[in-house]
N, C-alpha and C positions, 0 to 999 in steps of 0.2 A: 983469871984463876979458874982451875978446872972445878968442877962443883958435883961434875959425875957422868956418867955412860949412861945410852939408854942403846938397849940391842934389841930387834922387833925381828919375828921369825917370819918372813913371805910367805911361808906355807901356811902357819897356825894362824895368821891375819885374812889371808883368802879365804881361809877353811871360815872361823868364827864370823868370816863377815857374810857368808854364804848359808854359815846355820841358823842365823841370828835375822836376816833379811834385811841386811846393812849395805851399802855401800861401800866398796875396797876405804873411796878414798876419806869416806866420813870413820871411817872404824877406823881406820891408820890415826885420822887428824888428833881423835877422840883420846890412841895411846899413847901417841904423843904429850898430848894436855894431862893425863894423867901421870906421867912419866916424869914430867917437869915438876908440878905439883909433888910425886915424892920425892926429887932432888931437892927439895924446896922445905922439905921437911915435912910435909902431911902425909897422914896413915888411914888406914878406914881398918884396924883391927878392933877398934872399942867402935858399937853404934853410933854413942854422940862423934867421934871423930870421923866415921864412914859416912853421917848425915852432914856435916861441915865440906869435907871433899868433895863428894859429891855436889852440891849446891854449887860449890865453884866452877864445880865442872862442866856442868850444867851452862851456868853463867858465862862461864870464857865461850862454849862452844858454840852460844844461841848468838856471841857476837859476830861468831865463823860464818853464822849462818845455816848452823846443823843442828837439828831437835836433838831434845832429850833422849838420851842412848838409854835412859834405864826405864823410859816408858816401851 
């Protein structure tokens, strides 16, 4: 069962991961996990629900083995 699309722009991914002082392939992994996560049904438009996602996301990524993207 399809559950949803995620479409990721190569430009605007090189670009943000280059302004930001990221890694291509830790910023890619990072919109992925978070891409999944809205297919999944989380939101970060209210605080409490943006402090919930994030934590997760945090969590999936530190098992990827990538720091915290929002420090």
């Amino acid at each position: 069962e399809l559950l949803g699309e995620i479409f990721i722009s190569y430009e605007t991914l090189e670009r943000e991961a280059k302004e930001q002082g990221k890694s291509f392939k830790n910023h890619f992994t990072h919109l992925i996990v978070h891409s999944v996560l809205h297919i999944l049904g989380y939101d970060h438009m209210k605080e409490r629900e943006a402090q919930k996602m994030e934590a997760l996301e945090v969590e999936i990524l530190a098992e990827l083995g990538i720091s915290d993207p929002y420090k």
